[in-house]
C-alpha positions in Angstrom: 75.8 -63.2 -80.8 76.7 -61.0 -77.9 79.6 -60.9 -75.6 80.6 -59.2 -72.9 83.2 -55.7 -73.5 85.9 -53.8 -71.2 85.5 -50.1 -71.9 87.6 -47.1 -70.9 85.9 -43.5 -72.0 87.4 -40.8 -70.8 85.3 -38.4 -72.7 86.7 -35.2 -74.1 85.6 -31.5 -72.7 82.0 -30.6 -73.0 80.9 -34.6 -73.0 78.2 -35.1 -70.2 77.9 -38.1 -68.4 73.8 -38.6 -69.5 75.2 -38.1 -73.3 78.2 -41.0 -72.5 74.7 -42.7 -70.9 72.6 -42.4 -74.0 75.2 -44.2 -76.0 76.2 -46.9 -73.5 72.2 -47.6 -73.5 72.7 -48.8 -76.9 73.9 -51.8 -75.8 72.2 -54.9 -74.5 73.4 -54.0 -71.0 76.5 -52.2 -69.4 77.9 -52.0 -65.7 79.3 -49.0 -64.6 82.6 -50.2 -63.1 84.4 -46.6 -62.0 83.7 -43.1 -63.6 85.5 -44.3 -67.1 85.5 -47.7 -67.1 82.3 -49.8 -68.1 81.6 -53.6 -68.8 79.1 -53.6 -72.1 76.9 -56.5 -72.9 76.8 -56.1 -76.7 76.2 -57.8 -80.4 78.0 -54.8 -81.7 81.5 -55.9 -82.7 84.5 -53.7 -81.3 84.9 -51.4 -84.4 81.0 -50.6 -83.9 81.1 -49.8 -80.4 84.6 -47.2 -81.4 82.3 -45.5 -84.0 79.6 -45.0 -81.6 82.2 -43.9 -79.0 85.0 -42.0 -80.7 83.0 -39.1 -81.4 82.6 -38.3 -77.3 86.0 -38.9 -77.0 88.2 -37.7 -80.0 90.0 -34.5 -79.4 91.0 -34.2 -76.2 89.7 -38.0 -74.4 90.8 -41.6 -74.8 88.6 -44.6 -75.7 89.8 -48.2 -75.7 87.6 -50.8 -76.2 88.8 -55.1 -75.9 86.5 -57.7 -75.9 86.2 -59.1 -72.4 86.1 -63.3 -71.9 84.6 -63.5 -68.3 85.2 -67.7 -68.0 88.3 -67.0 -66.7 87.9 -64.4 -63.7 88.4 -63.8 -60.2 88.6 -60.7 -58.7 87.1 -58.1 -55.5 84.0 -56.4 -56.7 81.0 -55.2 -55.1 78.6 -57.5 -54.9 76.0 -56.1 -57.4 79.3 -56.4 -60.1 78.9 -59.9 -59.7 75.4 -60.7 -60.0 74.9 -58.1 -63.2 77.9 -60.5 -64.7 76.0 -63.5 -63.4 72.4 -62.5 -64.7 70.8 -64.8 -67.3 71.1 -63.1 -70.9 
């Protein structure tokens, strides 16, 4: 089953963003919320998601990864934020 991530990547030196890309595309979907922070659409389970991330971000970054419950939200977001999270999946 797949449910909705909160992801903070700040990748370590030498990371590019299309290699942080590449693995974020491994999920179902992902929203790009600010330069580290991403909303993931997955059926990978937090500890899969750190595997595929920790590499891009041990030594010298930070990765933190909580599942997200989106029933209870409110918030100011641009207006594509909000129909990406609405979409039918």
């Amino acid at each position: 089953m797949a449910t909705f991530f909160i992801v903070y990547l700040n990748q370590k030196q030498g990371v590019t963003d299309e290699t942080v890309e590449g693995k974020m595309n491994k999920a179902l979907d992902w929203y790009r919320v600010d330069p580290k922070t991403w909303v993931l659409y997955s059926t990978a389970n937090a500890e899969k998601l750190y595997a595929r991330l920790e590499p891009l971000a041990k030594e010298g970054g930070n990765v933190f990864i909580c599942e997200l419950n989106i029933t209870n939200r409110q918030g100011w977001m641009p207006k594509s934020f909000w129909e990406w999270l609405k979409k039918d999946r």
